[in-house]
DRENPA-3360 file (N, C-alpha, C; in nm, 2 decimals, always signed):
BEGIN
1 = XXXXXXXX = -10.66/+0.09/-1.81/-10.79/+0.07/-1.87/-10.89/+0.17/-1.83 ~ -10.91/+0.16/-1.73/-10.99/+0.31/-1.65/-10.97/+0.43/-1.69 ~ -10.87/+0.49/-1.66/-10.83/+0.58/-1.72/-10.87/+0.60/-1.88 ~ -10.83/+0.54/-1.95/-10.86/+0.53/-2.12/-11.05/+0.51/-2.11 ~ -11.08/+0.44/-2.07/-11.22/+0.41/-2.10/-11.29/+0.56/-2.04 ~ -11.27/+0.62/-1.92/-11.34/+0.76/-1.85/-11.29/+0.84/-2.03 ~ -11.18/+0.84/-2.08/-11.22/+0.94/-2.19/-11.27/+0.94/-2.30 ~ -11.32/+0.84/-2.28/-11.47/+0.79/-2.41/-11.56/+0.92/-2.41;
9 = XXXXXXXX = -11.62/+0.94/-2.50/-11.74/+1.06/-2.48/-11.81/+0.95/-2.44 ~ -11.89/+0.99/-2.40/-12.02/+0.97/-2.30/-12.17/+1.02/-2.34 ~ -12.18/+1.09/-2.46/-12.28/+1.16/-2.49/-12.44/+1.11/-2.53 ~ -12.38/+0.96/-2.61/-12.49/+0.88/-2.66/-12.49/+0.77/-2.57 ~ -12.40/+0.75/-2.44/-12.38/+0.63/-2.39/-12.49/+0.55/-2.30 ~ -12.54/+0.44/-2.27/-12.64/+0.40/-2.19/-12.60/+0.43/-2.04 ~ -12.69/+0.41/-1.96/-12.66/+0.48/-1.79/-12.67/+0.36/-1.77 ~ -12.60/+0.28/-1.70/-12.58/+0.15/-1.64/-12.68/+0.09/-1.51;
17 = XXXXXXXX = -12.76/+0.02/-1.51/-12.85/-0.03/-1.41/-12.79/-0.02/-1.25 ~ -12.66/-0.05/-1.25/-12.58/-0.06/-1.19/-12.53/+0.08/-1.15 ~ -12.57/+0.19/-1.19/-12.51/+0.30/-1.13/-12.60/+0.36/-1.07 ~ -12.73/+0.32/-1.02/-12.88/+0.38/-0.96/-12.78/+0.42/-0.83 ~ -12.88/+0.48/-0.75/-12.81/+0.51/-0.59/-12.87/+0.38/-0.50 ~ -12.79/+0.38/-0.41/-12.84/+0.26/-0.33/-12.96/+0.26/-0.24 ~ -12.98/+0.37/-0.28/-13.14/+0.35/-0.23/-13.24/+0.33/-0.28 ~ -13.21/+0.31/-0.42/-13.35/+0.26/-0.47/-13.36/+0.11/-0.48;
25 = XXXXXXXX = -13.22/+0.05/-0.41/-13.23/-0.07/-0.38/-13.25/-0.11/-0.21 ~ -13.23/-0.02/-0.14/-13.30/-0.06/+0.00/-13.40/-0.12/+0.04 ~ -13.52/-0.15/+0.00/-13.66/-0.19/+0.02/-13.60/-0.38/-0.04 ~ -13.60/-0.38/-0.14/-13.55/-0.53/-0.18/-13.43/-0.55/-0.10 ~ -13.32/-0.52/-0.05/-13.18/-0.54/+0.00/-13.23/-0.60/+0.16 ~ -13.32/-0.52/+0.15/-13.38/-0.55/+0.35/-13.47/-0.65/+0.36 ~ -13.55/-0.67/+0.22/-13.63/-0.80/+0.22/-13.54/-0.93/+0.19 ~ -13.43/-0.93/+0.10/-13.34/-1.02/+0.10/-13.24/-1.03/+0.29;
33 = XXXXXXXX = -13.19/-0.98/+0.31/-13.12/-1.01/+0.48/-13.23/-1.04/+0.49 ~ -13.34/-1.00/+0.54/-13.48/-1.08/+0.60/-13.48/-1.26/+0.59 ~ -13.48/-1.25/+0.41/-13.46/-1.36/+0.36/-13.35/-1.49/+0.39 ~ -13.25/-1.42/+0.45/-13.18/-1.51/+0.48/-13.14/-1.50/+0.61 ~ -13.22/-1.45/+0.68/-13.20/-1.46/+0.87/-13.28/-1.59/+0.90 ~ -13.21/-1.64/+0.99/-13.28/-1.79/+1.04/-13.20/-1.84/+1.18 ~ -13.28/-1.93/+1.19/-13.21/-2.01/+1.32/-13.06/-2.05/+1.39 ~ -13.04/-2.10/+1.19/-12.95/-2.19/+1.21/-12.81/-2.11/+1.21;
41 = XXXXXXXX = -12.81/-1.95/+1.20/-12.71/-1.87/+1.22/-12.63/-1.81/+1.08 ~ -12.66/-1.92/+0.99/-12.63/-1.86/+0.83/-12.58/-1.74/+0.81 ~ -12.68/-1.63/+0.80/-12.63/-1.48/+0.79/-12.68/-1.40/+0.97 ~ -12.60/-1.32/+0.98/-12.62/-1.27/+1.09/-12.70/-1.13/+1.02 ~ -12.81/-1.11/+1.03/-12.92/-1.02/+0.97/-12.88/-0.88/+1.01 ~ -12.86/-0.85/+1.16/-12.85/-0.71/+1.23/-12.72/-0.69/+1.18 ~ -12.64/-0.82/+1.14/-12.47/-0.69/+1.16/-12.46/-0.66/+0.95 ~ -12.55/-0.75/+0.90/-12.58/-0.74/+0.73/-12.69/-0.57/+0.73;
49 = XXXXXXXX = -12.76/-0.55/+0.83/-12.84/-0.43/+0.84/-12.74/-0.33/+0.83 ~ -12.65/-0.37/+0.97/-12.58/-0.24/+0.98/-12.46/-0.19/+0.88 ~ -12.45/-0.30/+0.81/-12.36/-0.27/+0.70/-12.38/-0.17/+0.58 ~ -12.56/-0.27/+0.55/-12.61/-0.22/+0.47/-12.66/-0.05/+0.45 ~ -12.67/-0.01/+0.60/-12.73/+0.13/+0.67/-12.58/+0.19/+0.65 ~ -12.47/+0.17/+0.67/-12.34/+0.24/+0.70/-12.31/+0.25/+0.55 ~ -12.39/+0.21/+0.46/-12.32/+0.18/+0.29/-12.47/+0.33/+0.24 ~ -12.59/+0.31/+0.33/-12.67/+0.41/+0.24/-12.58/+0.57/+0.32;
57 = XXXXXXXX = -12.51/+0.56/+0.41/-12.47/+0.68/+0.46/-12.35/+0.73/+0.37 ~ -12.31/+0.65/+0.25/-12.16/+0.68/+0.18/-12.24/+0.78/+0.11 ~ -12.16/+0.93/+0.09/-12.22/+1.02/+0.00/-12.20/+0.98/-0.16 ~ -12.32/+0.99/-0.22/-12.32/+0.98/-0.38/-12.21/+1.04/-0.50 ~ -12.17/+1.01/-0.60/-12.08/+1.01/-0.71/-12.19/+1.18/-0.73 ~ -12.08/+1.30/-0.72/-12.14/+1.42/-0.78/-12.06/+1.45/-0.90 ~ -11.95/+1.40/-0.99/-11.91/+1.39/-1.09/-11.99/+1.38/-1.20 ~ -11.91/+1.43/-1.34/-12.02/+1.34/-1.45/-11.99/+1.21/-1.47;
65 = XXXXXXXX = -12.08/+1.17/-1.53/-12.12/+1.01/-1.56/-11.97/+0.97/-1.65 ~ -11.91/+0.87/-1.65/-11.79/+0.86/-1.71/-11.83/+0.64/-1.75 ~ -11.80/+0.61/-1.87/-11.79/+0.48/-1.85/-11.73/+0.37/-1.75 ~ -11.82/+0.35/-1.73/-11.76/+0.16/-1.61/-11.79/+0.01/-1.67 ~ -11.73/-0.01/-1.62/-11.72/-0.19/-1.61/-11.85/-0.21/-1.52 ~ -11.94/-0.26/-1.59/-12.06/-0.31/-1.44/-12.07/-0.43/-1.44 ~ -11.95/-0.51/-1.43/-11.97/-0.66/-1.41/-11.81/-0.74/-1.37 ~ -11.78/-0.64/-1.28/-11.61/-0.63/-1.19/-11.65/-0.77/-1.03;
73 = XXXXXXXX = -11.65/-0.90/-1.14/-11.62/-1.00/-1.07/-11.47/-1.08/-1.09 ~ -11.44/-1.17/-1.00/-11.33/-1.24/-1.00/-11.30/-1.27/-1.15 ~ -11.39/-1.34/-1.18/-11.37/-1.39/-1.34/-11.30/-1.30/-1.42 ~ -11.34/-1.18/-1.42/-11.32/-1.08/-1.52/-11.22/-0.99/-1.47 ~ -11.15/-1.06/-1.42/-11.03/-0.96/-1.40/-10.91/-1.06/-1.38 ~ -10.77/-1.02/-1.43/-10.69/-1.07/-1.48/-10.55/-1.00/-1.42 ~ -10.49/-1.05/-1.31/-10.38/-1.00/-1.25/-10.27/-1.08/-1.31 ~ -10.14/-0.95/-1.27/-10.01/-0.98/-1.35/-9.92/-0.94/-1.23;
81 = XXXXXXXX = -9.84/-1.06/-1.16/-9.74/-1.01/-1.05/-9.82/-0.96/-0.92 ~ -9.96/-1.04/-0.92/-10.04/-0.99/-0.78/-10.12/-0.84/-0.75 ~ -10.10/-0.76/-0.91/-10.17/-0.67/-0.95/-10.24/-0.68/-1.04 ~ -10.36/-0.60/-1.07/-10.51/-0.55/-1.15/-10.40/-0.54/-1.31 ~ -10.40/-0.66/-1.43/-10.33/-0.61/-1.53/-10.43/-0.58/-1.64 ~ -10.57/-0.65/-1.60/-10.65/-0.64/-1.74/-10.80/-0.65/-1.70 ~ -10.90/-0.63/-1.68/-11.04/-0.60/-1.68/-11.10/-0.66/-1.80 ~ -11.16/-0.79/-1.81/-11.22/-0.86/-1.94/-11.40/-0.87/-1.97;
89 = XXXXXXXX = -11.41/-0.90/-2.07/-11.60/-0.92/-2.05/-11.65/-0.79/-2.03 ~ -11.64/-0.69/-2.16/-11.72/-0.59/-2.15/-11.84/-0.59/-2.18 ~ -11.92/-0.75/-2.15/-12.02/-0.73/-2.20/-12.16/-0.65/-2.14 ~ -12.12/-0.56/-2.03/-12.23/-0.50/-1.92/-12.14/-0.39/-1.90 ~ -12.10/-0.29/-2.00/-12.06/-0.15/-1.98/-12.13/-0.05/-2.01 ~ -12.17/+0.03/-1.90/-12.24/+0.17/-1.88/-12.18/+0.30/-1.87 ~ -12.29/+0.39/-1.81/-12.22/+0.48/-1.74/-12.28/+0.47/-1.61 ~ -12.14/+0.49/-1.57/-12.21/+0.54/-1.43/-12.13/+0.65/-1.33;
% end
C-alpha cells in the first residue's frame, strides 16, 4: 500500500497537519506533560520530557513530500497472519 500510494503525483496534493516538524509542537507538548504531572504519580513528567527532548533530536524527513496515511491507529489497520495486510480510513491523507 505504501509503496503504491508514494507514486501518486503529489503536485496538487494537500501537506498534511500531521507532517509539521516537531517543533512547532513543543511549546503545547510541554504544557500538556505539565498538564498531567501530579502527585498521585499518573505520568512521570521528567522521563515524558526526556522522551519528548530525545524525539526533537531525530533529524527531519529531507526527501520529497510523498503521500501518508495521517491517521495510523489500531483501528485502521488490518493484519493478516500477525502482519501489516491493509491500512483502512483514508479519511486524513496528506503529504508528508
Amino acid at each position: 500500500m505504501s509503496a503504491a500510494l508514494h507514486r501518486v503525483d503529489t503536485s496538487d496534493g494537500p501537506v498534511s497537519y500531521r507532517a509539521e516538524p516537531l517543533s512547532a509542537r513543543d511549546a503545547d507538548t510541554r504544557a500538556a506533560i505539565g498538564a498531567l504531572d501530579g502527585p498521585d504519580g499518573t505520568v512521570d513528567a521528567s522521563a515524558a520530557v526526556a522522551a519528548w527532548e530525545a524525539s526533537l533530536r531525530v533529524p527531519g524527513w529531507n526527501g520529497p513530500r510523498v503521500w501518508a496515511h495521517a491517521d495510523l491507529q489500531p483501528g485502521n489497520l488490518l493484519l493478516v497472519g500477525g502482519r501489516l495486510g491493509a491500512v483502512i480510513d483514508l479519511g486524513c491523507p496528506g503529504l508528508g
